[in-house]
N, C-alpha and C positions, 0 to 999 in steps of 0.2 A: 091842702089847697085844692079846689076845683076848678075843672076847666072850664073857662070861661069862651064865648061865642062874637064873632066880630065879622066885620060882613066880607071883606077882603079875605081874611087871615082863618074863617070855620072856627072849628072848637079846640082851642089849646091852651096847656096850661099857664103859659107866660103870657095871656091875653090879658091878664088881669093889670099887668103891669102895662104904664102909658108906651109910646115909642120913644120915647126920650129918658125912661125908668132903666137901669141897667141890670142884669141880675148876674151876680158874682165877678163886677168889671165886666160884663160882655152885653151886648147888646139883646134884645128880644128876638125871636124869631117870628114874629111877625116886623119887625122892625126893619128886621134881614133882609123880606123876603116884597117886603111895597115901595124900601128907600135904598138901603146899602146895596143890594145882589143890582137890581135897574137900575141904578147909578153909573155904572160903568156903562151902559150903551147911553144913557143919555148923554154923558158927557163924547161920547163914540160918535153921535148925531151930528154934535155941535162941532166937532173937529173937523167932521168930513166935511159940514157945511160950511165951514169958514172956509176947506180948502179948495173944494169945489167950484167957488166965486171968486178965487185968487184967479188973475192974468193966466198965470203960470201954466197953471193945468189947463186951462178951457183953450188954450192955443195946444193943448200937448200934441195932438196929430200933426201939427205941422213942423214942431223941432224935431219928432220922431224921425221922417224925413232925411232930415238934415245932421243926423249922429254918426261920428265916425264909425264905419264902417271895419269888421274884421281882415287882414289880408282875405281870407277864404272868397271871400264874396267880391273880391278884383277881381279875380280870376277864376276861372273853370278849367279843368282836365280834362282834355279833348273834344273841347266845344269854343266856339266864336261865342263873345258877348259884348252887345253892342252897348252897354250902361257900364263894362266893365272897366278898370284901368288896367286892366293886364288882360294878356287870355292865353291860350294854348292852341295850337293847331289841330288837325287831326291826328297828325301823327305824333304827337303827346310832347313835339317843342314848346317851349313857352313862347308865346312873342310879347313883344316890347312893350313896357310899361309907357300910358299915355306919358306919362313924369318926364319920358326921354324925349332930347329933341336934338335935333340933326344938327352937328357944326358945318365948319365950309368944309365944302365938297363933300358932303354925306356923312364925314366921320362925324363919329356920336360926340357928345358933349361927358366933360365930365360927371356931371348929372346921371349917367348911364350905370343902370345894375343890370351885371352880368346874370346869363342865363342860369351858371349855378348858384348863384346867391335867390335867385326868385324861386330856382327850383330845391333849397333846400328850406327854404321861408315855407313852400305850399306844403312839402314833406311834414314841416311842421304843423302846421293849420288841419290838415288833412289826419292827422293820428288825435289832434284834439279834438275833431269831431267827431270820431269814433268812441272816444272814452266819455270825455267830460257832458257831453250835452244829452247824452244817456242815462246819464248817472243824475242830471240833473233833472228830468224828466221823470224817473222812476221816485225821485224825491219830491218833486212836486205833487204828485198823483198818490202820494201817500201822505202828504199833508194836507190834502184836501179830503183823504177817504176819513183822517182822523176830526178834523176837522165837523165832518157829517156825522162820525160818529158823538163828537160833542156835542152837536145838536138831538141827537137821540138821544141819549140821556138825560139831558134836560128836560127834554119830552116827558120820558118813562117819569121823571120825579113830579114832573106838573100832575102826569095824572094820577099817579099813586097817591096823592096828596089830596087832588078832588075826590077820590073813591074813600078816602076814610074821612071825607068831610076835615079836612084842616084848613082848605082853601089853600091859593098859589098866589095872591097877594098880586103883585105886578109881574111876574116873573117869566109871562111870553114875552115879554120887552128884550128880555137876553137872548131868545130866539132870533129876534128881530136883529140885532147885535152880530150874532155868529153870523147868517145869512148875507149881511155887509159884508164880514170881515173877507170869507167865501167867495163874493165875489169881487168886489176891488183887489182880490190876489193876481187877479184874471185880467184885468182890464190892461191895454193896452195903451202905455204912458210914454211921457218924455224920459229920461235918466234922473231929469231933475223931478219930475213929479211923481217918481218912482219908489224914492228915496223918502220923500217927504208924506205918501202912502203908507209906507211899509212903518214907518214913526208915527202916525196914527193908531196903525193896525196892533204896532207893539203897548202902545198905553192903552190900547182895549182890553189887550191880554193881560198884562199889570195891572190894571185895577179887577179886574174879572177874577184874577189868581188871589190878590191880599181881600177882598170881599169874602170870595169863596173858602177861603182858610179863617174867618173869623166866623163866617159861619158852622162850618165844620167844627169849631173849639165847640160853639154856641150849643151845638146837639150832640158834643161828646160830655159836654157839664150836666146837660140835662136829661141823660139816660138813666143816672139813676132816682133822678126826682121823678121822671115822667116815664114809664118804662114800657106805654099805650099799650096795656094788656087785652087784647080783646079785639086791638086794631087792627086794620086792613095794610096798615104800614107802618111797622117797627119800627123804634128807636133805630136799633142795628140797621133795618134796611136801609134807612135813610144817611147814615153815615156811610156804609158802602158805596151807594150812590154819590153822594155827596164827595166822597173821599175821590171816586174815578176820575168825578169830572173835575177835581182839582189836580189831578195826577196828567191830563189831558191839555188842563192851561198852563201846565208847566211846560210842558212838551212845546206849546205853545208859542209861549214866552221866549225857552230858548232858541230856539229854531228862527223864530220875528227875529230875533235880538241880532243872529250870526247874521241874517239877509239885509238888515236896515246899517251893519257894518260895513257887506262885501259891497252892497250900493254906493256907499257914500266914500270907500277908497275908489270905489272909480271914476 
């Protein structure tokens, strides 16, 4: 069988078969690489656009606002805050949560929490800002570096693919996709339009992952039919490739998956 020439898809050898032709149950890879692979940001497009135009979100700066608050941020450690409900003296007393209010003759109302109940609440608040919001930071900034790295590879395979003349079919469109997902990580939202983000972003990763692993079969079938001797991009190289960035929307996957959980218990 010879390779066959298609204006999308360059010269390869399951060109000859239509996109709708299967070869051994699997799809073509031209088929892969104009309908199945860009299929997931299209659908990624229309997600975001439906959410986008939802009430929900386009008011999101203004419930932001308005979200319950951590104890941490009532109060401060030896500073006045005039937005606070609690605050600290200089001399590192607490004073009185706004919550409290005076009975007759001064004395407090039952309503009243004593200074060591607020001061072992801040003891608390104050050692979880030390750990948890570090840890969570250091993790975000490593989901985003991988993230960039899944965009480079995508890269490296589009142009590997032009230089041996195979063509890249639709497949800057998954670019386009990643770059989204990148930044709506970023953007700052309601709780509720947070949640319903991050469930977007996870059915990008989902289809992007079962796409890319049917591709992946697709150029492990056809390694020994096609074994492109001579070319500027091997069988092998391209499953490599292929295989990382599928090893990268897993990572993907699970990580959306744990954040669109810890979202929505809260």
């Amino acid at each position: 069988m010879e390779s066959t020439k298609r204006s999308l898809c360059g010269t390869r050898l399951d060109n000859v078969y239509s996109f709708t032709s299967h070869l051994a149950s699997l799809p073509t890879t031209c088929f892969e690489d104009v309908v199945l692979v860009p299929l997931a940001t299209w659908i990624y497009l229309l997600l975001l656009l439906l959410l986008f135009v939802s009430p929900s979100v386009l008011k999101s700066s203004k419930s932001t606002s308005s979200a319950v608050r951590s104890p941490i941020f009532r109060y401060r450690f030896g500073t006045r805050s005039s937005d606070a409900q609690g605050g600290v003296r200089p001399n590192g007393r607490l004073l009185k949560s706004s919550k409290e209010e005076e009975g007759v003759g001064g004395a407090p109302t039952t309503t009243t929490r004593s200074d060591e109940e607020l001061a072992s609440a801040f003891e608390a608040d104050k050692s979880w800002t030390r750990s948890w919001p570090r840890t969570a930071s250091s993790l975000s900034v490593l989901y985003s570096v991988l993230i960039l790295c899944s965009l480079l590879m995508n890269v490296l395979e589009l142009v590997r693919l032009y230089l041996s003349n195979r063509g890249g079919g639709l497949l800057p469109f998954t670019l386009l996709g990643i770059l989204l997902v990148l930044l709506t990580s970023h953007l700052r939202l309601s709780a509720e339009s947070k949640w319903r983000v991050a469930f977007v972003n996870l059915t990008f990763w989902a289809l992007s992952l079962t796409f890319t692993a049917v591709k992946l079969a697709t150029l492990s079938h056809l390694s020994d039919i096609e074994p492109r001797k001579g070319s500027k991009y091997m069988d092998s190289d391209q499953i490599i490739d292929v295989a990382v960035i599928l090893g990268l929307y897993t990572l993907f996957f699970v990580a959306e998956s744990f954040r669109s959980f810890s979202l929505i218990r809260k």
